[in-house]
C-alpha positions, 0 to 999 in steps of 0.5 A: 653271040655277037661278035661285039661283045663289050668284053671286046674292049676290055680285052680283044685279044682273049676275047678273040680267042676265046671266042673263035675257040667257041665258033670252032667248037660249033 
């Protein structure tokens, strides 16, 4: 997934989280 998601813009925050929770879970 690419790092600019439009979720991004909705919340960068959580989608922060979120998805260096998935990157780590690699």
């Amino acid at each position: 997934m690419s790092h600019h998601d439009p979720n991004e813009t909705f919340a960068p925050s959580a989608d922060f989280v979120s998805h260096a929770h998935v990157d780590a879970a690699k």
